[in-house]
N, C-alpha and C positions, 0 to 999 in steps of 0.2 A: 557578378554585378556588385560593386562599390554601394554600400549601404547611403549613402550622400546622392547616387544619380538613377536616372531613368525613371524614375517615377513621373505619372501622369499627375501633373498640377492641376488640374480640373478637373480631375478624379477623386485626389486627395481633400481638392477643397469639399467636392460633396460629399466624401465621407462625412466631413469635419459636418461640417452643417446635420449632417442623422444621427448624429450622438451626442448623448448626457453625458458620455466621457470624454475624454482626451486622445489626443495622439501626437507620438512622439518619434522627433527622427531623429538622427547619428549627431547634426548639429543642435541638440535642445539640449536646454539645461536640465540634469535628471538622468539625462539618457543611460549612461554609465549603470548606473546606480542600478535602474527596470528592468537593465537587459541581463542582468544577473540572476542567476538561478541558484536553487540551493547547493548543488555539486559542482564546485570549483573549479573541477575538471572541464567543465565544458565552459567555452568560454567561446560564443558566438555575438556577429553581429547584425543584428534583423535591420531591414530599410526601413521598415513602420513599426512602432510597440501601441495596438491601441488598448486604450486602458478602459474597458466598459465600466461605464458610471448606472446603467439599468440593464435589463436582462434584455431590452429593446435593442441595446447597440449589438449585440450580438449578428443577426443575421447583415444587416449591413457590414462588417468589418468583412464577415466570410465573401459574401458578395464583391465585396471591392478586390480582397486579395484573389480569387478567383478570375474574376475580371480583370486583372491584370497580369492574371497569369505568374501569381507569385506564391510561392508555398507558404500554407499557414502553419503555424504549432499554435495551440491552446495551452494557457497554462492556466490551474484553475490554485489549489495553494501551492505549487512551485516546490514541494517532496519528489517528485518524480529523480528516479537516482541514477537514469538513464540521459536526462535531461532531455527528455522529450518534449520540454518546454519552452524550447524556445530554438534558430535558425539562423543560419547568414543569408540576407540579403532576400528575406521573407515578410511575413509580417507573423507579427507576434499577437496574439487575442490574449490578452489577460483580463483574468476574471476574477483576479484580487481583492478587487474592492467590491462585489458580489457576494456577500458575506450571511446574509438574513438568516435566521432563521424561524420560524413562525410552528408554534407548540398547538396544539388540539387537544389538549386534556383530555378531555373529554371521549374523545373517536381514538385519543393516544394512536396520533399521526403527526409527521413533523414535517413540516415544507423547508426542507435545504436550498440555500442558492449554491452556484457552481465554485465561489469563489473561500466558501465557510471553509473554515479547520474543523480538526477533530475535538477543539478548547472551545470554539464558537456553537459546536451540537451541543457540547456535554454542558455548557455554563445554560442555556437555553430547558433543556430537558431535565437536569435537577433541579432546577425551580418549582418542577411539577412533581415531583418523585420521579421520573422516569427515566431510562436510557436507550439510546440508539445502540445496538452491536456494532461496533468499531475498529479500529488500529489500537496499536500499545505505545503510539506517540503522539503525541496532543498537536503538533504543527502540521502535522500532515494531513492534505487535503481531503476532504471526505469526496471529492468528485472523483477522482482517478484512483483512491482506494476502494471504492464503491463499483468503480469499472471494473477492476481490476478480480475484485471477489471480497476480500477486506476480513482480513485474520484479527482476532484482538482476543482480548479477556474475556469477554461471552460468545466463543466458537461453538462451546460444545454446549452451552444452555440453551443459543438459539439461532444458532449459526453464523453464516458471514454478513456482515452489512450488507449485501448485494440479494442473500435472502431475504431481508426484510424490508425492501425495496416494494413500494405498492404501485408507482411508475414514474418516469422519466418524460420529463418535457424536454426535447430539440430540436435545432435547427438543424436540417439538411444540409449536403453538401450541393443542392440546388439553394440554399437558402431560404428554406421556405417550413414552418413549426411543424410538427409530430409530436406525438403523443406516444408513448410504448406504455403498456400496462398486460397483465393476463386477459382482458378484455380489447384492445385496441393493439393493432401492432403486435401480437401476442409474439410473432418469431423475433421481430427487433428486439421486444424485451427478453427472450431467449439470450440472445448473442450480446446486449447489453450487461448480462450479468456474469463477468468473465471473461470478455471478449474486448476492452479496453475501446479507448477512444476511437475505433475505425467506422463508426456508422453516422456520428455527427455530434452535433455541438450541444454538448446539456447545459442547459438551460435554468435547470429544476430538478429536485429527486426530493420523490415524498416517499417515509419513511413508516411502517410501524414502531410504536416505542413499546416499552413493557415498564413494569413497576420495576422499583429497584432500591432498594434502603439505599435510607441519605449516607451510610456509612455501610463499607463493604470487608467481610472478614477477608484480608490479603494477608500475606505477607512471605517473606524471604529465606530461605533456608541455603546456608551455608558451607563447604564444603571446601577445604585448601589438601591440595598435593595428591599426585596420583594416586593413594592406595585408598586413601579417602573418596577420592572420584569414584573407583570400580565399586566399594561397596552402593555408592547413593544411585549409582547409574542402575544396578540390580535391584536396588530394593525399588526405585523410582518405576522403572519397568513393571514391579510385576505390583506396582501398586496401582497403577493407568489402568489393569485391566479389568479393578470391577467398580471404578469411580462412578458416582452418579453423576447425571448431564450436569448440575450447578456447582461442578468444579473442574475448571479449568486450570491444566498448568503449561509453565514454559519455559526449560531449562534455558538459563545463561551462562557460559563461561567466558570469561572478561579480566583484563585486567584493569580493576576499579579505577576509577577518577577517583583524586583526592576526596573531593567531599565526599565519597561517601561511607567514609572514613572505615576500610573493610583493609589497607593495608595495599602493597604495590606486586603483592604477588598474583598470579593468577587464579579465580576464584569460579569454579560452578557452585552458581545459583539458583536453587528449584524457588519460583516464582509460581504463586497461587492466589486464584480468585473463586472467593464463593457468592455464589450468585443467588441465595434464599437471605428467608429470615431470620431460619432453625439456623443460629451461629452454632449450638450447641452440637448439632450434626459433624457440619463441619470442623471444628475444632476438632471432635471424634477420630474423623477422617486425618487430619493432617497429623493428630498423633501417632498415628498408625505408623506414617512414613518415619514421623521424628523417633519412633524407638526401637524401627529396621533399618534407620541409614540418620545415627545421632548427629545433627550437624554440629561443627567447630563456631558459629554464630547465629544467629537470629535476628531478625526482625517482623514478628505477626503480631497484629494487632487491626481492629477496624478503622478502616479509613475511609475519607469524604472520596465518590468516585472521583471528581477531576483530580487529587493529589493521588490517587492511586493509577489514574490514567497520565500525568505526567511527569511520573518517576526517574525517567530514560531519556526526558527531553535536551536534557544538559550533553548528552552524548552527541545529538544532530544539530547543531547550530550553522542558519546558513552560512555557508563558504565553504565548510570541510571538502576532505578530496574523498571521494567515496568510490566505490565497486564493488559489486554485490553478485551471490548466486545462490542457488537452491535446489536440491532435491527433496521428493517424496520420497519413505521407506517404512517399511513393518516389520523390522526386525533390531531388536536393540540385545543380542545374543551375545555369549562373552568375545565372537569375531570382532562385531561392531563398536562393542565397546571398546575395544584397545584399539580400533583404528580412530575415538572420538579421542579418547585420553591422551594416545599420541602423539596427535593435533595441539590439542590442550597444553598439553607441555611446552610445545613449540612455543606457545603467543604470550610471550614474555615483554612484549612492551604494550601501549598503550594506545587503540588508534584500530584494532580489529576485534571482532567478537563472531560470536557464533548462539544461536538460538535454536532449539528443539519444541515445538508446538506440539505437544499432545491433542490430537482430534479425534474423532466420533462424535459419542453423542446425537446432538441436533443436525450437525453437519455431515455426519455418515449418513445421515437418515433420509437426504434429502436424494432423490433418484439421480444417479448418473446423468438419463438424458434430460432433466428439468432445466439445467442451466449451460451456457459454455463453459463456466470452470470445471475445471481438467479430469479431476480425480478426487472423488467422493470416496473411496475406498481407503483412503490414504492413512496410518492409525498413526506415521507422524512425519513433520514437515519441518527441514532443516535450512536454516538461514544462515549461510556464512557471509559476511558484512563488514566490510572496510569503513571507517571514517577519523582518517588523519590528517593531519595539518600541511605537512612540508613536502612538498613539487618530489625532492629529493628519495622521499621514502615509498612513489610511484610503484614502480621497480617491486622491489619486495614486498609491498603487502598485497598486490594483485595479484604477487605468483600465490601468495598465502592462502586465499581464497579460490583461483583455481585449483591450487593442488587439492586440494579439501575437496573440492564439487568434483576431481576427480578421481580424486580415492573412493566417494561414497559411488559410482555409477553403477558398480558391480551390483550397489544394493536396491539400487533405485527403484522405484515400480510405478512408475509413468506420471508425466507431466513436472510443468515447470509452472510457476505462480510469477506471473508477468510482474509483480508488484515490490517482489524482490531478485527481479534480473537489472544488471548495470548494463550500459551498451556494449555493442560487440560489430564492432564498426568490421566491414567487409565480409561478416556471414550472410549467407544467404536466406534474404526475409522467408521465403517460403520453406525452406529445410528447417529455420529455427522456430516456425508456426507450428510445422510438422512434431518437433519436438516439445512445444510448450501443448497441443490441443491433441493430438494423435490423427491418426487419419477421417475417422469418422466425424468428430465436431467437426474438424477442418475442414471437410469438404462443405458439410452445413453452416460454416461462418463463409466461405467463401463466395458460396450461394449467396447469402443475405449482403455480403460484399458489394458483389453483383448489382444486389438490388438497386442498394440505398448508396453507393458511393461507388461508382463502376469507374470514374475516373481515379479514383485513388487517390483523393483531394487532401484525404487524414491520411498522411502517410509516415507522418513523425509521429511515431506510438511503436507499440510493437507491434508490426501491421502484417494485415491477412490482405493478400492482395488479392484483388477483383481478374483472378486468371480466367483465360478464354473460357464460353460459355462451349 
């Protein structure tokens, strides 16, 4: 269908009439501009973009596109690297200017709307001493990293954003509000946490917060050219294994952007947050590392949490072309190592990276079947991640990142983190659920599938579909 026809004009008009916000079709001025998403690569054209001005416009928009028989995507901050945000010849529910956020000092609880960042929690929550556990990029949305599970720099203090979720307000794919919490809903809020946008429209996610110094001991350790890699990758390894929960780290190897003035060769970076007050602990700890794998540079020192949370920002700006994959593994042995270094060597230009999340902690601790995400067991999580500029360099940097995801398979030990999967247009949705949740959650999201969206109305996500009862 031609985004410009078939729309019901008296349909459209009474949308318009139930909304504090906007709506926008293929001839509006703007259009261009809204139907763009953060990954360049996708480049579709929706019939309707409504742009919710209150959390009210929500079940109306889904209503309308439903009743007209037109697929919706939600976008809530537009990071999604699948672009699962947005459709040709659909309608588009954006939840951008959805932004609130509302602190409770006091109960340190935080009321998110669907459309906030990860810069719109944290500028909110440090006001109060406090922070949300989050992502390690400030643009990206706390709704669909929050779906999704939500890996950041307090994983192993206090696990994923998605743990610390006290419950979800949404609209149905009947249109009609819910409530998910461990009291209300309790299985929604299961399959809500890990299980992405397939069950309905959020609305709302209230958060616990915790304390957190205005200034966080972080910082960078440095490491240039193979031989130097193998030593930090061993000492790194056997230093994870008796870290306490308020230190989290995340290896990067990259090759730097100018500013950050590290030089144009390829660089692993052990990347660390300490999450007390005893800096002095800390410091302890990261010497430890510094005088078993001496870095070739530095940068530690205490920093304000949103400058320590948007260090990496300058890397994802919207348009880039992006694709992305990831495996879990527990084995960082001198095998693995030279299949990471190898890799490493390889990524001589500017425009791919790769990231290694050390977990446990908080996040090991939390029971397997408590939530839909994957694999609690996991002691580390690797993200290999495109984001280049030119059409042209397609081609090679997506083989870069599949060769990678499958070099590591051998070592993998279950599941996939939907949050850093890029699309994979022509696999099959249910084989690649099968893959990201295993057989058991699967059949149990599929169930709640069943319940709460049996038509399969959310189906631009990485979707669990509602197969025969």
């Amino acid at each position: 269908m031609n985004p410009q026809t078939e729309l019901d004009e008296d349909a459209l008009a009474g949308l318009r009439q139930q909304l504090a916000g906007s709506v926008l079709l293929a001839a509006d001025p703007g259009y261009d501009e809204a139907r763009r998403v953060w990954n360049a690569m996708i480049d579709r054209r929706p019939a309707v973009i409504v742009r919710a001005g209150a959390e009210s416009d929500i079940a109306p928009a889904v209503r309308f596109a439903l009743g007209q028989g037109l697929p919706i995507a939600v976008r809530g901050g537009g990071h999604n690297v699948a672009g699962n945000g947005t459709v040709d010849a659909g309608v588009v529910l954006d939840l951008g200017g959805l932004r609130n956020v509302e602190v409770d000092p006091d109960r340190r609880t935080v009321r998110v709307q669907p459309g906030a960042t990860l810069a719109d929690l944290d500028a909110a929550t440090t006001a109060h001493g406090l922070a949300v556990p989050t992502g390690v990029v400030s643009s990206t949305g706390v709704a669909g990293l929050t779906l999704g599970g939500g890996f950041g720099w307090l994983t192993r203090a206090d696990g994923l954003a998605a743990d610390n979720l006290v419950s979800v307000e949404l609209v149905t794919a009947g249109g009609h509000p819910a409530t998910a919490s461990d009291t209300e809903n309790p299985d929604l809020f299961w399959g809500l946490r890990g299980g992405g946008g397939n069950f309905g429209v959020a609305t709302s996610f209230t958060f616990r917060a915790r304390p957190l110094p205005s200034e966080v001991f972080s910082g960078n350790l440095v490491y240039y050219g193979p031989e130097h890699w193998t030593i930090a990758l061993q000492a790194w390894e056997h230093w994870t294994r008796e870290l306490p929960d308020e230190l989290t780290s995340i290896i990067t190897v990259i090759v730097p952007p100018p500013s950050w003035e590290l030089g144009d060769e390829p660089a692993l970076i052990i990347g660390f947050c300490w999450a007390s007050e005893d800096r002095g602990e800390g410091e302890r700890l990261v010497d430890a590392l510094r005088q078993a794998a001496p870095p070739d540079a530095e940068a530690v020192e205490p920093v304000p949490w949103v400058q320590w949370q948007s260090q990496t920002d300058e890397l994802f700006p919207k348009g880039v072309r992006a694709y992305w994959k990831n495996t879990s593994f527990d084995r960082l042995d001198d095998e693995v190592i030279a299949l990471i270094i190898g890799r490493a060597a390889e990524q001589t230009w500017h425009g791919t990276a790769f990231d290694i999340h050390h977990l446990g902690g908080a996040f090991g601790r939390v029971p397997e079947e408590a939530t839909a995400f994957p694999n609690r067991s996991a002691r580390f999580w690797l993200n290999v991640y495109g984001f280049w500029n030119d059409a042209a360099d397609d081609a090679a940097r997506i083989n870069f990142v599949r060769g990678f995801a499958t070099d590591m398979r051998p070592f993998a030990t279950g599941g996939q983190y939907i949050n850093f999967m890029g699309a994979e247009p022509g696999q099959d949705p249910r084989s690649l659920a099968l893959t990201v949740y295993g057989p058991d959650k699967l059949e149990r999201l599929t169930a709640l599938k069943r319940a709460w969206d049996p038509d399969n109305a959310f189906r631009l996500n990485h979707n669990i579909q509602p197969a025969p009862a």
